[in-house]
C-alpha positions as CSV (number, residue, x, y, z in Angstrom):
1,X,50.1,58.8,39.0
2,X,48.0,55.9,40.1
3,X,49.2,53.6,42.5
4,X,48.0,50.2,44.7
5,X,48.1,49.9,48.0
6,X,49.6,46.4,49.1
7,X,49.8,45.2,52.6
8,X,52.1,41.9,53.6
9,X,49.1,39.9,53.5
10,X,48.3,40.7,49.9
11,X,51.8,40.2,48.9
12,X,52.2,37.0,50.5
13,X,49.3,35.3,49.0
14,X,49.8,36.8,45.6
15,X,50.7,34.2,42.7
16,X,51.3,34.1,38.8
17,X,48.8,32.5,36.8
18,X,48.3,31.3,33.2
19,X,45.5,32.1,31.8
20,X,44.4,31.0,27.9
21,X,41.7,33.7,27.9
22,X,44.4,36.7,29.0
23,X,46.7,35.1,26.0
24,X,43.3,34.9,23.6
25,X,42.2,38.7,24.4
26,X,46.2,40.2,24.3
27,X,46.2,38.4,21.3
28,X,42.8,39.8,19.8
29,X,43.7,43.2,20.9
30,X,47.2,43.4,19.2
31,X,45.3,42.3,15.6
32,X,42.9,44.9,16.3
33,X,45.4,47.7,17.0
34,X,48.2,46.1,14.5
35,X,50.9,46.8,16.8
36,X,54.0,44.2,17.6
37,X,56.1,44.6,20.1
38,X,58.9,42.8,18.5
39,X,59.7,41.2,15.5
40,X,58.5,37.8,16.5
41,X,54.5,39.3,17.2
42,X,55.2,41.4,13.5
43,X,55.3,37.9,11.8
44,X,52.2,36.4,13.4
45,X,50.5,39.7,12.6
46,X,51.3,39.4,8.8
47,X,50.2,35.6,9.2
48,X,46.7,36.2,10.9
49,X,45.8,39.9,10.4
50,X,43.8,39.4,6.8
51,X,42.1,36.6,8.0
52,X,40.6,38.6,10.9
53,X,40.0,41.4,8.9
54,X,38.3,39.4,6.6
55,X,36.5,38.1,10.0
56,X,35.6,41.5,11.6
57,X,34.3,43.0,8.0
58,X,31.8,39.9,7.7
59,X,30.1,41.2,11.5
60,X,29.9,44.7,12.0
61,X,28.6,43.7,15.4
62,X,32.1,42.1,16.7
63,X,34.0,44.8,14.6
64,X,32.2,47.7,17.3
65,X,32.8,45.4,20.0
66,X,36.5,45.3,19.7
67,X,36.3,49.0,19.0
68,X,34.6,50.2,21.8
69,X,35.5,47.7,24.5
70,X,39.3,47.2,24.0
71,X,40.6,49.1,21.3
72,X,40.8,52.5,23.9
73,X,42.5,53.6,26.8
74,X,39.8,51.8,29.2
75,X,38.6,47.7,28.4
76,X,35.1,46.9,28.8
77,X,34.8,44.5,32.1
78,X,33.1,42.3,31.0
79,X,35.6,41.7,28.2
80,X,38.5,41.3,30.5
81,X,36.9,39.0,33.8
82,X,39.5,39.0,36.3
83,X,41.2,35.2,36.2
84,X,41.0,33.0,38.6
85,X,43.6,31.8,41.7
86,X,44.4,29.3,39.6
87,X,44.6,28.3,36.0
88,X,41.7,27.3,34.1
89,X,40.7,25.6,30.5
90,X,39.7,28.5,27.5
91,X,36.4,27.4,27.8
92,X,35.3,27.7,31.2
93,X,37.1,31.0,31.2
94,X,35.3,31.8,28.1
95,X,32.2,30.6,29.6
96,X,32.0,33.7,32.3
97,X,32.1,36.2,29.4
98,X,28.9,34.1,27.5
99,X,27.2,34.1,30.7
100,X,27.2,38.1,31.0
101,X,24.2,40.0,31.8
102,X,23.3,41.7,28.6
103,X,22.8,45.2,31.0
104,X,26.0,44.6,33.2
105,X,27.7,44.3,29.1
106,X,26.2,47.3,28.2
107,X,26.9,49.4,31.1
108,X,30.7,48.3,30.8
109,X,31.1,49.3,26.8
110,X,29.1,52.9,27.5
111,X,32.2,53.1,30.3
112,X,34.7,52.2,28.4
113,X,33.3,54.1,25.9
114,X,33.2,57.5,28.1
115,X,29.7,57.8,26.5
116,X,26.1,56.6,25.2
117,X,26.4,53.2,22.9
118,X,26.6,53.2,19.5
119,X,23.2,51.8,18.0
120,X,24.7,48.9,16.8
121,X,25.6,47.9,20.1
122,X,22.2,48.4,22.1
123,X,21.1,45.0,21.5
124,X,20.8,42.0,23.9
125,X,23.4,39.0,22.1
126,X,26.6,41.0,23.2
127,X,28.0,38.7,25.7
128,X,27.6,35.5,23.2
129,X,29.0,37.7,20.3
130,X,32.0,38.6,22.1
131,X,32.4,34.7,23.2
132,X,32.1,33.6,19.3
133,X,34.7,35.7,18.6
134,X,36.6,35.0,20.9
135,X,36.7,31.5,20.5
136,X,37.6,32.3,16.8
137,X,40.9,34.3,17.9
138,X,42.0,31.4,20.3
139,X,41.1,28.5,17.4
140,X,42.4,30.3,15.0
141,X,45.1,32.1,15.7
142,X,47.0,31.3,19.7
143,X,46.0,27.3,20.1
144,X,48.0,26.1,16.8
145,X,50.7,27.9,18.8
146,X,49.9,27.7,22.5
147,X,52.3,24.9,23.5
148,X,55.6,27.4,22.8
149,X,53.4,30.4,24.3
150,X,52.7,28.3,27.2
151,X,56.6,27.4,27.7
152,X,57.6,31.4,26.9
153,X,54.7,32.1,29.8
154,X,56.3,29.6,32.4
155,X,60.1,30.5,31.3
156,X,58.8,34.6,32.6
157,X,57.5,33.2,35.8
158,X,60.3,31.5,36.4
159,X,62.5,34.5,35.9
160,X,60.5,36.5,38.0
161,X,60.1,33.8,41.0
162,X,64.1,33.7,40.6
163,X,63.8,37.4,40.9
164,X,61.4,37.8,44.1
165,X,63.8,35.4,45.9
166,X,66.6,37.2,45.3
167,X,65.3,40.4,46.0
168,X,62.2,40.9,46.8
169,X,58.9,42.1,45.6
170,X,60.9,45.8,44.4
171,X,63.1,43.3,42.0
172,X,59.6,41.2,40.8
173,X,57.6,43.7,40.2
174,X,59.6,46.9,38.8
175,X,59.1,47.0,34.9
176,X,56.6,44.3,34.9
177,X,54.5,46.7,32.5
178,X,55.4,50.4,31.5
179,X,55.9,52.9,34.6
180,X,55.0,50.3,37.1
181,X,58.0,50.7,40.5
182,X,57.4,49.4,43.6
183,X,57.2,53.1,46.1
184,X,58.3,51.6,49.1
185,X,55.4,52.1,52.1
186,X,53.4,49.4,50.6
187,X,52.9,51.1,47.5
188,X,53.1,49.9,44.1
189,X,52.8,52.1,41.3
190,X,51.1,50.5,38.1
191,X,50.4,53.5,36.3
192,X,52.4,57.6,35.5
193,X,48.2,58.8,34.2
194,X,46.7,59.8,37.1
195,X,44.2,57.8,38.8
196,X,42.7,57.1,41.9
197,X,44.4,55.0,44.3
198,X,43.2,51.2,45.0
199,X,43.5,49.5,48.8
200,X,44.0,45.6,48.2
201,X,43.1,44.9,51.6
202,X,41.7,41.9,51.8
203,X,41.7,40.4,48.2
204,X,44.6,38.3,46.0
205,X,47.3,40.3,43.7
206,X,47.5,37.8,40.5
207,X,50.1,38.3,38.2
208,X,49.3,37.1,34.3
209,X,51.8,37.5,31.8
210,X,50.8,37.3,28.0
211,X,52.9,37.1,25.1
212,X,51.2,39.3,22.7
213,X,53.1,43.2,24.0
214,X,49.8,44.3,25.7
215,X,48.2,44.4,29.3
216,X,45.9,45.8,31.5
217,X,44.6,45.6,34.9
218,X,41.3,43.7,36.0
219,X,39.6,43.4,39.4
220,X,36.7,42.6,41.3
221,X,36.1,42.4,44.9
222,X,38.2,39.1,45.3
223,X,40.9,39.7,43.3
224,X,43.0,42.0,41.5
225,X,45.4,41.3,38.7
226,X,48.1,42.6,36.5
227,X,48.1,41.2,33.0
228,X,51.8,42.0,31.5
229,X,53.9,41.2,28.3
230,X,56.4,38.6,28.8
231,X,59.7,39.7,29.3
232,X,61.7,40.8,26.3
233,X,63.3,38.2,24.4
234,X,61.4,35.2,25.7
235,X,58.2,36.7,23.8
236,X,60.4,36.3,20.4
237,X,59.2,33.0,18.7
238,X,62.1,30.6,18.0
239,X,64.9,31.2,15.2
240,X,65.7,28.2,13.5
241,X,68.8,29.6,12.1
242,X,69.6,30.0,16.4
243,X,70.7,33.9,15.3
244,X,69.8,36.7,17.1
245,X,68.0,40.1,15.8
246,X,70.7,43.1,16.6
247,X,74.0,44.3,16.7
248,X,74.9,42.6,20.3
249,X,73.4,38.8,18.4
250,X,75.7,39.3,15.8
251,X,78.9,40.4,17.7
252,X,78.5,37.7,20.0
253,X,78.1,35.2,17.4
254,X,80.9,35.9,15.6
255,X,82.7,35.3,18.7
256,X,80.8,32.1,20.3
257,X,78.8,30.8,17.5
258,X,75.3,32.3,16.7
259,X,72.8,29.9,19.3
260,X,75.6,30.0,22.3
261,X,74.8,34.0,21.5
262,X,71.3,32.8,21.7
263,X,71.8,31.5,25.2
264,X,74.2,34.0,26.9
265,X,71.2,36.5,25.8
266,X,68.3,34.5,26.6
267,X,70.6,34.3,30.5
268,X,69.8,38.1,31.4
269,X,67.5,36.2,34.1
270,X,68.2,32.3,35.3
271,X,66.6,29.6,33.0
272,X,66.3,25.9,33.1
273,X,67.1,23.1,29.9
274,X,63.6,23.3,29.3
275,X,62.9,26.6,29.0
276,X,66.3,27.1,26.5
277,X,64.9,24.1,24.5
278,X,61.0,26.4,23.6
279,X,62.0,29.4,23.1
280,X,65.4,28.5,21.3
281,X,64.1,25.9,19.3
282,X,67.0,23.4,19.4
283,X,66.9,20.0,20.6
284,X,67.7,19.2,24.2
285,X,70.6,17.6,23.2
286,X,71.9,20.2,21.5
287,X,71.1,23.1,24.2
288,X,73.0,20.7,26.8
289,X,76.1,20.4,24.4
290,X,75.5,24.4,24.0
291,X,75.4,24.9,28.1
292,X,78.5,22.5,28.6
293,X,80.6,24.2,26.6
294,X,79.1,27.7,28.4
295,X,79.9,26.5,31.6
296,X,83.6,25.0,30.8
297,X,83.9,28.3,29.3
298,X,83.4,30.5,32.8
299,X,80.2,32.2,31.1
300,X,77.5,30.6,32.7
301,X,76.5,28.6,36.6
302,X,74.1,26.8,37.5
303,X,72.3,26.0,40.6
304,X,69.3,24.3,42.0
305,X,65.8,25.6,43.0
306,X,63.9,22.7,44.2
307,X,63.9,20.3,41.5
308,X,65.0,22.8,38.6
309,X,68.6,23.8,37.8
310,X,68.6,26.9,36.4
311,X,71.6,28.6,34.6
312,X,72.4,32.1,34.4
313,X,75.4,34.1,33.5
314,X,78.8,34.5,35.5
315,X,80.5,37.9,35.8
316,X,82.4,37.1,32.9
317,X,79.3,36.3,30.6
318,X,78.0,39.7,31.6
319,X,81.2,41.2,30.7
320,X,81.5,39.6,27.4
321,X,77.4,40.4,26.4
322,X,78.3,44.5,27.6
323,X,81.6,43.9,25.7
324,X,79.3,43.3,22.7
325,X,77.1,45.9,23.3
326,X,79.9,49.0,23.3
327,X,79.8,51.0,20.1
328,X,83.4,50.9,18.5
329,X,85.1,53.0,16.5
């Protein structure tokens, strides 16, 4: 088991953070690997993953990059800079991996690697070969997109904000990646494979969710941060037809209409209008007419944080979305 250790200082000054480059490398790492977490990331892999084959065959070079220094159980560094406090534009993040010392880049891949580079990778252009590709991923593939990934980003951080203020870091943080629990005694666990603990004494705990279903932890003697998949349904990309994948979407829809389903699914954790309206994909208008008739219902309250209203389900709602979730028969 590996676990952090977290005073009150640390968790005070923590913060979530969007980062472009975290989204770009989730996003490169998912084509190379050819996994999806959900149907949604299944689609854009059938959309994008020829064309980045096609990429990778054309430089052997970038293909044993993405091998060695993300594609096992340990990233390169170099390839995965810890972000900043606060968020910054895809090229000046990209900018601290071109800047690389071609050594320090070496050093990290023979880590990650558990061994002696490959020849093709003893060579001096690795930083600015990692950056070109890189920038390829995030042009070609996550900008033409990255207005509904950067809505789907904020709606989770606005779900887990909701969460820390209602209960605390144990409710933020517990299932923010695989095996993660807060321990109690200062202690978050972030990992069940062993290995050895971290004191954050002194540095900043920064939280980066991605929407891609990958992750991994980065840190240097400032910082530390968790990079994490968005929660759950939010990471889904919008259904025009406002249905919802599964049994429980289709039960509820027959009984509330299929994009009220939407919402009363989407409401596991308080959202705002806003939120509803990217990762929905109807109108404003439409998602207020949708919410009214919610409310009038008894399914869904509201409340405001600040200058957001969020809504999120009543007793009732609950009962109705378990109702549809009990096997029959």
């Amino acid at each position: 088991m590996g676990w952090w250790q977290i005073d009150a200082d640390t968790l005070a000054g923590s913060r979530f953070v969007v980062s472009p480059l975290s989204e770009t490398t989730a996003a490169l790492k998912a084509l190379h690997l050819g996994q999806a977490a959900n149907p949604g990331e299944r689609e854009w892999l059938t959309a994008h993953q020829p064309r980045y084959r096609e990429r990778i065959a054309a430089d052997p070079v970038a293909a044993a990059l993405v091998r060695g220094g993300l594609g096992g159980s340990w990233n390169a560094t170099f390839l995965t800079p810890t972000p900043e406090r606060s968020e910054r534009a895809f090229t000046t993040e990209l900018d601290r991996i071109a800047r690389t010392d071609p050594g320090t880049a070496r050093a990290d891949l023979a880590e990650a690697l558990r061994g002696p580079l490959p020849p093709v990778l003893d060579r001096d252009d690795l930083p600015g070969r990692a950056a070109d590709l890189l920038h390829w991923v995030w042009q070609t593939t996550v900008l033409p997109d990255w207005p509904r990934r950067r809505r789907i980003i904020e709606s989770d951080i606005l779900a887990r904000t909701t969460r820390l203020a209602q209960g605390g870091w144990e409710s933020a943080l517990d299932g923010l990646r695989h095996g993660m629990r807060w321990l109690g005694a200062s202690r978050l666990r972030i990992t069940l494979r062993d290995q050895e603990p971290r004191d954050l004494d002194g540095t900043a705990l920064l939280l980066v969710p991605v929407t891609p279903g990958q992750g991994w932890f980065a840190w240097d003697d400032q910082r530390h941060a968790i990079v994490y998949p968005a929660g759950g349904v939010l990471a889904e990309p919008a259904n025009p037809s406002g249905t919802d994948a599964g049994a429980d979407g289709q039960v509820l829809a027959r009984l509330v209409g299929p994009t009220r389903a939407r919402i009363l699914l989407l409401l596991a954790d308080p959202l705002s209008t806003t939120h509803l309206v990217a990762v929905t994909g109807q109108g404003l208008g439409s998602v207020g007419n949708h919410l009214r008739v919610l409310l009038d219902a008894g399914l869904l309250r509201r409340r405001r944080t600040g200058r957001v209203v969020l809504y999120a389900r009543t007793e009732l709602g609950e009962a109705l979305v378990a109702g549809a979730a009990t096997p029959t028969g």
